[in-house]
C-alpha positions as CSV (number, residue, x, y, z in Angstrom):
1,X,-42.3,15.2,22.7
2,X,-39.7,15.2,25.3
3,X,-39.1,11.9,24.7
4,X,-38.6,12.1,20.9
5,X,-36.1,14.7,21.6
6,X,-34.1,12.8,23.2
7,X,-34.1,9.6,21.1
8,X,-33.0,12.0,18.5
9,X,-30.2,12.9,20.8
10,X,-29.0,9.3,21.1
11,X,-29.0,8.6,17.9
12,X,-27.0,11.7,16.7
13,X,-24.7,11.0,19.2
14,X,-24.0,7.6,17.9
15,X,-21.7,6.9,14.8
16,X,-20.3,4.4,12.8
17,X,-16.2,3.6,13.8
18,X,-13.8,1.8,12.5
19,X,-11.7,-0.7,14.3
20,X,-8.6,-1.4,12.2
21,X,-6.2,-4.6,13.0
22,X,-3.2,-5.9,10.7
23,X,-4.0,-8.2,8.1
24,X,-2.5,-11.9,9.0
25,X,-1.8,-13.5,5.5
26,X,-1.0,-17.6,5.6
27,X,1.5,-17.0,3.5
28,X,3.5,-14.0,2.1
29,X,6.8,-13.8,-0.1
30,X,9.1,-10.3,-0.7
31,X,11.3,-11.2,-4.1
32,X,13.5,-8.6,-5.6
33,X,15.9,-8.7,-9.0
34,X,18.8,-6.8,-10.6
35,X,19.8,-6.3,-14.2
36,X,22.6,-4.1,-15.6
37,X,24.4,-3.8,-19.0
38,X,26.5,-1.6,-20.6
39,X,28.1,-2.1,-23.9
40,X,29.0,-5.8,-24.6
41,X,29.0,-6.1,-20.9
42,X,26.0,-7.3,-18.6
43,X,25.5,-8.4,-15.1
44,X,22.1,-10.9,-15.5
45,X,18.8,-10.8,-13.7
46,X,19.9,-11.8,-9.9
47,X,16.7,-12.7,-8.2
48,X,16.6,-13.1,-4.3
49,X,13.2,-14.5,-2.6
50,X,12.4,-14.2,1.3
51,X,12.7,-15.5,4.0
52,X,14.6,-13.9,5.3
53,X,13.7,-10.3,5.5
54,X,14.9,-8.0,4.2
55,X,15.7,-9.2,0.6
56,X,18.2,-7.6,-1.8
57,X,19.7,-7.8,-5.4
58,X,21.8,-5.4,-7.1
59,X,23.8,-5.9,-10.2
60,X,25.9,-3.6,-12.5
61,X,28.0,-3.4,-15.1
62,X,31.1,-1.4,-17.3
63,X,31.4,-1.0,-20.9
64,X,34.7,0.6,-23.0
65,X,32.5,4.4,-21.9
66,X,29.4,3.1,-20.4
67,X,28.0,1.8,-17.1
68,X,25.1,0.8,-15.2
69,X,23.8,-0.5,-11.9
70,X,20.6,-1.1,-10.5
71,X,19.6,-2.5,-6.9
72,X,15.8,-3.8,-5.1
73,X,14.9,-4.1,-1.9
74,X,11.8,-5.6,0.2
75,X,11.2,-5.6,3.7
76,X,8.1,-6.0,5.6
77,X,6.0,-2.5,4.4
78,X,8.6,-1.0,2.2
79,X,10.0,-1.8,-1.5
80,X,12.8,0.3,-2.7
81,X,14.3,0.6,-6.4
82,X,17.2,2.9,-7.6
83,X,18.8,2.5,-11.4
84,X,21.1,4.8,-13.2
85,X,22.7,4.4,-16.3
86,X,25.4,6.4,-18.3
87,X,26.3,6.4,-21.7
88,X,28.9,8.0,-24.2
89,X,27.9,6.5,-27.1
90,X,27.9,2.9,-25.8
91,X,24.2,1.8,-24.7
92,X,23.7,1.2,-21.2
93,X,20.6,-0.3,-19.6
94,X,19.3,-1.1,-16.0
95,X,16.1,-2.5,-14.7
96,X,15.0,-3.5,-11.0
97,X,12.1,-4.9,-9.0
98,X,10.8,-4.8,-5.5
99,X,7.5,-7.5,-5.1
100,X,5.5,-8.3,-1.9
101,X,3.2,-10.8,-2.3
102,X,0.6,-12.4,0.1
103,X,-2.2,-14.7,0.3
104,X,-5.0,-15.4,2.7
105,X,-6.1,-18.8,2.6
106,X,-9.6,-18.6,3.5
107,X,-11.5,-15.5,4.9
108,X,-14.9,-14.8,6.4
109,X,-15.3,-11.7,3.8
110,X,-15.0,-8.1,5.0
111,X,-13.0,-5.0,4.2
112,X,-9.4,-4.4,4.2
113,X,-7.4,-1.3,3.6
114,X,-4.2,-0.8,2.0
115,X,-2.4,2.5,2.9
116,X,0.9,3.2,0.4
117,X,2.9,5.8,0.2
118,X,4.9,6.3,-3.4
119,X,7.8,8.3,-3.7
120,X,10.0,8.8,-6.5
121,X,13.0,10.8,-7.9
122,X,14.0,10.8,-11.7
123,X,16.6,12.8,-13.5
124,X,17.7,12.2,-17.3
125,X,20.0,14.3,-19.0
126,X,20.7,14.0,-23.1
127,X,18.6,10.8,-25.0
128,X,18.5,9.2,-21.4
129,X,15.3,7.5,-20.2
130,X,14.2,5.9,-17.3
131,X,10.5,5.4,-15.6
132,X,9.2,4.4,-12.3
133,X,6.2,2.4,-11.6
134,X,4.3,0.6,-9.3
135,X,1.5,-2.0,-10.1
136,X,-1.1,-3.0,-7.1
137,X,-3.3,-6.0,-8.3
138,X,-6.1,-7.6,-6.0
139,X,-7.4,-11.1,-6.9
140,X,-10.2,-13.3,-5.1
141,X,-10.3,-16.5,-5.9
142,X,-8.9,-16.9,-9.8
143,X,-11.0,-13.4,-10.1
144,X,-8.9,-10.1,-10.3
145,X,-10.9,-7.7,-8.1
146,X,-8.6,-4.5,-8.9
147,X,-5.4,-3.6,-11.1
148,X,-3.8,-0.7,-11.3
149,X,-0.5,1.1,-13.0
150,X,1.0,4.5,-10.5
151,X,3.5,5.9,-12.3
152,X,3.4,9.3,-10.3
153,X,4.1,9.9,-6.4
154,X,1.2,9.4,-5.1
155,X,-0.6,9.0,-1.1
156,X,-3.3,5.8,-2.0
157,X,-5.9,4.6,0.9
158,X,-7.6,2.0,-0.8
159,X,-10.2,0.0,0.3
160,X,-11.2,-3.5,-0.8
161,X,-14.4,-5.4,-0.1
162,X,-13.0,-9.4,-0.1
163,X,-15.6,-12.2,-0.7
164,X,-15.3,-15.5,1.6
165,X,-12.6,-17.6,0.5
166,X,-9.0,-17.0,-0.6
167,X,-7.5,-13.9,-1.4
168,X,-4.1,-12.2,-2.6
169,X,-2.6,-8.9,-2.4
170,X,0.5,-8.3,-5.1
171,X,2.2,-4.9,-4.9
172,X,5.4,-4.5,-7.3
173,X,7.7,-1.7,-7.7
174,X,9.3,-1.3,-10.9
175,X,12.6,1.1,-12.3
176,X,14.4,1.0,-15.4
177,X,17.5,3.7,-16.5
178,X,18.3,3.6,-20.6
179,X,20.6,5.7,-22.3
180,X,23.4,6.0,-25.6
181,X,24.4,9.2,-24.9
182,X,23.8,10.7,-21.4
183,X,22.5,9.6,-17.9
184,X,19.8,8.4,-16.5
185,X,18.7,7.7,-12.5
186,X,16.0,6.4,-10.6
187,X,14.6,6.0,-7.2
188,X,11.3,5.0,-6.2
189,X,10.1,3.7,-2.7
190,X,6.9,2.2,-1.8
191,X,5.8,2.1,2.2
192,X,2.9,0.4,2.7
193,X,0.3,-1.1,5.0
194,X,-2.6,-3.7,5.5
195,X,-5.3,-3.2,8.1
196,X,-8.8,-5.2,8.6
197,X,-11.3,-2.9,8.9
198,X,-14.4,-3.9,11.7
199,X,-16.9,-1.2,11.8
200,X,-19.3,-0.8,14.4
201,X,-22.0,1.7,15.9
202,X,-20.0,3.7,19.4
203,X,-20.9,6.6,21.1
204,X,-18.2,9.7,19.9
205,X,-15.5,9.6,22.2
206,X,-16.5,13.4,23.6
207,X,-20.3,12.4,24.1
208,X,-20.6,10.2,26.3
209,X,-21.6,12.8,28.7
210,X,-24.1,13.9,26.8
211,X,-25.8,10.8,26.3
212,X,-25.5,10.7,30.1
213,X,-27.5,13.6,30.2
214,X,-30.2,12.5,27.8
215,X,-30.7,9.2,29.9
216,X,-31.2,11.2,32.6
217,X,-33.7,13.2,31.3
218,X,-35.5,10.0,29.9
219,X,-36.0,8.7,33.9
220,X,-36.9,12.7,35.1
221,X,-39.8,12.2,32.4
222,X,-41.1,8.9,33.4
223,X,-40.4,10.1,37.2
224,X,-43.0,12.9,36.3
225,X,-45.4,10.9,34.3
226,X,-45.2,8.4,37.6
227,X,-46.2,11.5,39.8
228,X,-49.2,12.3,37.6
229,X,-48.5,15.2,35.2
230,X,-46.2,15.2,32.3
């Protein structure tokens, strides 16, 4: 009995941990662009691709009573996009992106978590619109594991179970301001983060004594069994 009690003990005391460590991707690429018109006036999509970190674009442009401007950013764990647009009758536009992108060659399978952090501001005033969004896809192989449109602020711990092989991760941050008659502004930041996960069986960091305890107990028992009474 006394010994089933304390197997019991043990194997309370003993739970599953996780062991996180960065995810090392063979090859990763941050990219940004920029668009901004307003009225018969435009500043084109200026695209900028890493290395090196961090990677910017911005553009903007001024009509006859209109203008707009738009900017992206990407850095290692953080995208950033900010476009406004005002309008008195003369259409102005802006759009901007913020991509990471990274690929691991070959992998032995296992889990890996993605921790982001989405924040976002909008304001519109009159027939502005604008929107903020960010789109997290997960591919094995030529096989898309996961896909998924935030358009709200959001905390996100997702967890992925990878196959063996090759694997990608694509995170893009997207803004866009529109507006005739008003103004329009948005901000939206992504910080984000990649860990392996390696679970194992430990003791609980404040039972260790305990289990101490229980072994000990285990020899007093076989010390009295050895003596001749139990």
């Amino acid at each position: 009995m006394m010994r089933t009690l304390i197997a019991l003990s043990l194997i309370t005391l003993t739970s599953t941990t996780s062991f996180a460590a960065p995810v090392v991707f063979s090859t990763v690429e941050f990219s940004t662009s920029a668009f901004a018109s307003a009225g018969s006036a435009s500043d084109g999509v200026n695209e900028q691709v890493s290395p090196p970190l961090p990677v910017s674009a911005d553009a903007g442009a001024s009509g006859l009573s209109g203008s707009a401007s738009a900017f992206g950013l990407a850095d290692t764990g953080l995208l950033v996009v900010a476009t406004s647009a005002d309008g008195a009758g003369e259409q102005s536009d802006a759009a901007a992106t913020a991509r990471f992108f990274g690929t691991l060659a070959s992998t032995a399978g296992g889990t890996v978590n993605l921790f982001v952090n989405f924040d976002h501001q909008l304001d519109r005033t009159g027939d502005a619109s604008g929107s903020l969004s960010l789109l997290i896809s997960v591919s094995a192989g030529s096989s898309l594991l996961f896909s998924q449109i935030y358009d709200a602020q959001a905390d996100l711990l997702l967890d992925f179970l990878l196959p063996q092989g090759s694997s990608s991760f694509d995170l893009t941050l997207i803004g866009d301001s529109s507006t005739l008659d008003g103004s329009a502004f948005a901000l939206g930041s992504v910080e984000f983060d990649l860990q392996a996960d390696d679970r194992q069986a430990v003791p609980e960091p404040g039972s260790l004594a305990l289990s101490a305890l229980a072994l000990a107990g285990l020899s007093g028992v076989r010390r009295r069994r050895a003596g001749g009474w139990a």
